[in-house]
C-alpha positions as CSV (number, residue, x, y, z in Angstrom):
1,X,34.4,53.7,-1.6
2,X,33.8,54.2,2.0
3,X,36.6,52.0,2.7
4,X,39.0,53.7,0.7
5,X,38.0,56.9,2.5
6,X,38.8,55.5,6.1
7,X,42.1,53.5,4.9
8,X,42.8,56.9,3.3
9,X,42.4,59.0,6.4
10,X,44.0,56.4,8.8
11,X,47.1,56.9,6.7
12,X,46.7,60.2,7.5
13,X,46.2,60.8,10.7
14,X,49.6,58.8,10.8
15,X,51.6,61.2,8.8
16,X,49.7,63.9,11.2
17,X,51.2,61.7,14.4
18,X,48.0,61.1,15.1
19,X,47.2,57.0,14.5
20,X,44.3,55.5,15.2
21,X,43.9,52.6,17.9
22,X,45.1,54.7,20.8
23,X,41.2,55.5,21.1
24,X,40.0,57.6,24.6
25,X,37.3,59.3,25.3
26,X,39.5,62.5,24.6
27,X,40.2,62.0,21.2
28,X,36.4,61.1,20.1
29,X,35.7,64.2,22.1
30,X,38.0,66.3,20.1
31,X,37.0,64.7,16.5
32,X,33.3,65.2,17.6
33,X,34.3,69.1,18.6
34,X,35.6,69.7,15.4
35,X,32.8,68.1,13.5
36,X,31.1,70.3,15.2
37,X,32.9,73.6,14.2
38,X,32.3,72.4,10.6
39,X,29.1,71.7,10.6
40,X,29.0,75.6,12.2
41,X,30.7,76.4,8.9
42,X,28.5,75.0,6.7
43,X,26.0,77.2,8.2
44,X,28.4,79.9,7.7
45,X,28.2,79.5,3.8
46,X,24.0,79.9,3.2
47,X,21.6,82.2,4.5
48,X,20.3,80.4,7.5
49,X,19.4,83.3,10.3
50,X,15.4,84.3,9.6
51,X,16.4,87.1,11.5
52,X,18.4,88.8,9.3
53,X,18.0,90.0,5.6
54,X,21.1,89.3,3.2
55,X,22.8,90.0,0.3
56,X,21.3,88.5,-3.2
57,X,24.8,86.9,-3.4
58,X,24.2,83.4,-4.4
59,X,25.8,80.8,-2.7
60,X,29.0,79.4,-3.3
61,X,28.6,76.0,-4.0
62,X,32.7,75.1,-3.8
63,X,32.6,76.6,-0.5
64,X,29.7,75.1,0.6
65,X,30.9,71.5,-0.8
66,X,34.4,72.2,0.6
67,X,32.9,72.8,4.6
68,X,30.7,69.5,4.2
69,X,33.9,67.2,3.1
70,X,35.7,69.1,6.1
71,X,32.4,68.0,8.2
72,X,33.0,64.4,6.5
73,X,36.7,64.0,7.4
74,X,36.6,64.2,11.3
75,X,33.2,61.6,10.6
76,X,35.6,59.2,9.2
77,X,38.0,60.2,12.5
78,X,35.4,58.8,14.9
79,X,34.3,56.0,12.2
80,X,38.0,54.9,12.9
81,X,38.2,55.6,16.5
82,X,35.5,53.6,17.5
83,X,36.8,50.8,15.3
84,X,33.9,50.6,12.6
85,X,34.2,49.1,9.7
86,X,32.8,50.2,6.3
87,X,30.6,47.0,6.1
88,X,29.3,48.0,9.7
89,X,28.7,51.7,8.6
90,X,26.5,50.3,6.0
91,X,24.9,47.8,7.4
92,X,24.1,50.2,10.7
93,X,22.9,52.8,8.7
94,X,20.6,50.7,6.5
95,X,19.2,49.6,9.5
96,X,18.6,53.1,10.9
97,X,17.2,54.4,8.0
98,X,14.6,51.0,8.3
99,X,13.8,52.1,11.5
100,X,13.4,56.2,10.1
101,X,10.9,54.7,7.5
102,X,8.9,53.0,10.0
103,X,8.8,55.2,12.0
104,X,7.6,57.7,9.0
105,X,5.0,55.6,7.9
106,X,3.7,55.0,11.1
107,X,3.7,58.9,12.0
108,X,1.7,58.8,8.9
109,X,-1.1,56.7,9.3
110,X,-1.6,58.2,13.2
111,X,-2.2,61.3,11.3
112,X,-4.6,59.7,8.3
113,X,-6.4,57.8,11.1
């Protein structure tokens, strides 16, 4: 699935003029700038300042989705710009979240000791 996704959106960042493989440190900059924005958005869509009292409106769940598969499209940008493949998103992030649970368990058992 995940290499679906970045074929997908290196077909189009083509049809946007924007291939990949001309990778600088400008165009990581502006996918991780934009990822950024999103992510701001997805804030946007739930009750997240303790400061200040809302609105019983629930949240909308389509918009909420809709900002984190904005959030997910300039991922895949920089998955493509720094030339990962979907086998090495896997296997990188397996590994990282090896590391996470060892590190859990470890922050653990200092605590239970």
């Amino acid at each position: 699935m995940l290499e679906t996704m970045l074929e997908d959106q290196k077909h189009i960042q083509e049809l946007l003029g924007e291939p990949m493989g001309n990778t600088t440190p400008e165009r990581i900059k502006e996918n991780i700038l934009a990822l950024v924005v999103e992510a701001t958005e997805v804030l946007n869509e739930i009750p997240w300042k303790p400061w200040k009292e809302y609105d019983d409106d629930p949240v909308s769940m389509h918009h909420l989705k809709m900002e984190v598969i904005d959030c997910q499209i300039f991922l895949l940008n920089i998955i493509n710009e720094v030339g990962m493949s979907a086998d090495e998103v896997n296997r990188l992030v397996k590994d990282k979240q090896d590391i996470n649970i060892k590190r859990y368990v470890k922050h653990e058992d200092d605590h239970d000791a």
